[in-house]
N, C-alpha and C positions, 0 to 999 in steps of 0.2 A: 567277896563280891565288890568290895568299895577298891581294893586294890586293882581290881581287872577292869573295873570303871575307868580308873586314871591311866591305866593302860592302854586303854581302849581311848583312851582321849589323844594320845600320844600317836599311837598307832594310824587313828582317823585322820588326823592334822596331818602326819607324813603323807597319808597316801594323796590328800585333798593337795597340796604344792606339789608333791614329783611331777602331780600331772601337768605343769608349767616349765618351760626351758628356763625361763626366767631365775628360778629358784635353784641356786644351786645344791652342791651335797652336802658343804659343810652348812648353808642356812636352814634344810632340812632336823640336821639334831638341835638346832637350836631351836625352832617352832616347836620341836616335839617335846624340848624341855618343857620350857612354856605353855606348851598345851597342856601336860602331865601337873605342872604348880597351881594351874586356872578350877582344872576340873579337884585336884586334892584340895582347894582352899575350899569348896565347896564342905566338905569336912567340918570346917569350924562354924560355917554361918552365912549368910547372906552378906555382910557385910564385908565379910573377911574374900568372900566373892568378886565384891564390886571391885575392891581396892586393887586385888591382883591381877584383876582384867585388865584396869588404868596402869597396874607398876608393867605390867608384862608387853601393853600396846608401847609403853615409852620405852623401855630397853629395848626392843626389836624395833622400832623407827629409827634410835639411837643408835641400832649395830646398824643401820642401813644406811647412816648419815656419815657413821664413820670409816666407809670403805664402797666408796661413789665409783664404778666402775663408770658411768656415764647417770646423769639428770633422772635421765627418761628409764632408763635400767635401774634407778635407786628405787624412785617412784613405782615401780609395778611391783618390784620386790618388797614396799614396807605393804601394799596395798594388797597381796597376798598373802603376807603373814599373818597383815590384822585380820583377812576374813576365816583362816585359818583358825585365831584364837576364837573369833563369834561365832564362824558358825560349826566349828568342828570338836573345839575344850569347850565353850561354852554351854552349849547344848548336852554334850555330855553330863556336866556336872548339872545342871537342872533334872539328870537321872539320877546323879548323889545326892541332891536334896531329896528328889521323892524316895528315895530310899531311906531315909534319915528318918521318916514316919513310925517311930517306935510301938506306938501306941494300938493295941488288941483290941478287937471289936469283939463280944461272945460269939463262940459257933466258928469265928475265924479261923482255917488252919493255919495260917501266917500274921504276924502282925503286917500292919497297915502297909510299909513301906516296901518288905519282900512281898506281897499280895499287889500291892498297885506296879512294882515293877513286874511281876511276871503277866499282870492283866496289863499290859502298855506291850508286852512281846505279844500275847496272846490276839490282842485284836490288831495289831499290824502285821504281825505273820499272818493270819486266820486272813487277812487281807489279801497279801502276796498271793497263799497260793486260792483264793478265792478268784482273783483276779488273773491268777495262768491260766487257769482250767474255762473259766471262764470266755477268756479270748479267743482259749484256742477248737473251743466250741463252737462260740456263737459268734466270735469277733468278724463285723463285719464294715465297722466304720470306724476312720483313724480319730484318736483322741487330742493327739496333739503332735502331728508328723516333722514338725518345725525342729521338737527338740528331743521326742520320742517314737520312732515313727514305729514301733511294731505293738504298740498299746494302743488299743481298741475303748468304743466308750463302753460297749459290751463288757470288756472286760473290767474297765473301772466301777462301773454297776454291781457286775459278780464280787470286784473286791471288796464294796462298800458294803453289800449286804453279809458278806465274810464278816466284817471286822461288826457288824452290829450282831452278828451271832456270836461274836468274844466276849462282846459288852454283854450278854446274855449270863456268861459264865460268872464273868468278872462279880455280876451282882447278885447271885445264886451260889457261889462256889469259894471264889479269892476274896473280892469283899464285899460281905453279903450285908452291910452296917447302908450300904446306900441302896436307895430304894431299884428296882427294876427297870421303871421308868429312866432312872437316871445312869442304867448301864448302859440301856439299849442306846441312847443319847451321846454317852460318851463312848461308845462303838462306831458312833455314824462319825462324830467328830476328832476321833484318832484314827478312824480310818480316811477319812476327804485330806487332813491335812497329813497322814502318813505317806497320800499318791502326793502330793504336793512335794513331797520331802522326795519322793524318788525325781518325780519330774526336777527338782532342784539340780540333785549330780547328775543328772544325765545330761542336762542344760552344762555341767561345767565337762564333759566327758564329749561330748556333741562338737563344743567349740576348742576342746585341743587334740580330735580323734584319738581319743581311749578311748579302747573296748571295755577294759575293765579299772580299779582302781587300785590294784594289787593282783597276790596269786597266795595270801595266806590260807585260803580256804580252798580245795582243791575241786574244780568243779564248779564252785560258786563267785570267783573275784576275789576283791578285796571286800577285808571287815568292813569300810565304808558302804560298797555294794551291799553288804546286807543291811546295816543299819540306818540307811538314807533316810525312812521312813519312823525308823524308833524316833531317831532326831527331831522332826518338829513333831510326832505325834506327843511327845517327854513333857512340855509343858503344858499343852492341854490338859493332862491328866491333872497335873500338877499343880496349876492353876483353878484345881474343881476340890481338890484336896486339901486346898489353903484358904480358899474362900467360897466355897458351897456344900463340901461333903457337910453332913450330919455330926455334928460333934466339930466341925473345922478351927 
């Protein structure tokens, strides 16, 4: 899992820059490197996190310093790599820390960290398609047509109340060590900032028209497409994990 996380970190960061002219193909394997080192330092620690965020932002400004096609062209390229490392490696590996939760609750069938990652998929997918069916039911007034225009606030409602029926699980089922209350809570709140995470790419998909952000999933876009929403939902959990869960 920790391997296909850093993959996934890799993978997310390419698709996030192709979608700029800006970027070219050979700066592409190099973000991806870079994003793959961000989310693996995660592995060792917090610490070992910060630093290679800081070593990774200074080598890719430094490749963008040393091969100036023009001022204004260096500038948009170092300014996409770096968001590339925060919000595409970055995010990811705050999924390898919460995965890093070794620690068993009794009655658990997973320890902590496989149990908070599959409840972090569980209540933002439970979102998604809470949020399709939803729409395409009852959707009748746009939620945010500026940057998404075929999401309904109908539909955001249906997704919300999705992702609070995940938190349901999450603390009955994956991790049953936090009270009830504190699933359905963290259901409402991985699911508000999981739409946030979709409205994010769609906002960067919106203003370079992509449809999609890849074609590795056939049917669905790119890996990024799917996991917009894992993305800022990752530290919410994460952040309930490190300083509120029961035992934290």
């Amino acid at each position: 899992m920790l391997t296909v996380l850093v993959l996934a970190a890799a993978r997310c960061a390419d698709e996030l820059v192709r979608m700029f002219p800006e970027i070219r193909k050979k700066d592409r394997a190099v973000i991806a490197a870079l994003a793959a080192a961000v989310a693996g330092s995660a592995l060792i620690g917090t610490t070992a996190l910060s630093v290679t965020i800081a070593v990774a932002l200074c080598l890719w400004l430094f490749a963008c310093l040393a091969s100036p096609e023009s001022v204004e062209l260096a500038a948009r390229r170092g300014s996409l790599g770096a968001l590339a490392l925060i919000y595409a490696a970055n995010l990811i590996a705050m999924l390898v820390l919460l995965f890093g939760h070794n620690d068993r609750a009794a009655g658990a069938p997973f320890d902590t960290g496989r149990g908070a990652l599959l409840a972090l998929f569980a209540m933002v997918f439970f979102g998604d398609t809470g949020a399709y069916f939803a729409g395409r039911s009852l959707g009748r007034h746009k939620l945010y047509e500026l940057v998404s225009p075929k999401k309904t606030v109908e539909g955001g409602i249906g997704g919300l109340l999705a992702s609070i029926g995940g938190g349901a699980i999450t603390a009955t089922w994956l991790l049953p060590q936090i009270p009830m209350w504190h699933g359905l809570l963290l259901g409402a709140l991985c699911g508000l900032f999981g739409q946030v995470g979709d409205f994010a790419e769609s906002l960067f998909k919106r203003a370079t028209g992509t449809k999609d952000s890849g074609h590795i999933l056939p049917g669905h876009g790119g890996l990024l497409d799917r996991v917009d929403g894992v993305l800022f939902a990752g530290p919410v959990l994460l952040a309930y994990l490190t300083w509120l869960s029961p035992g934290g």
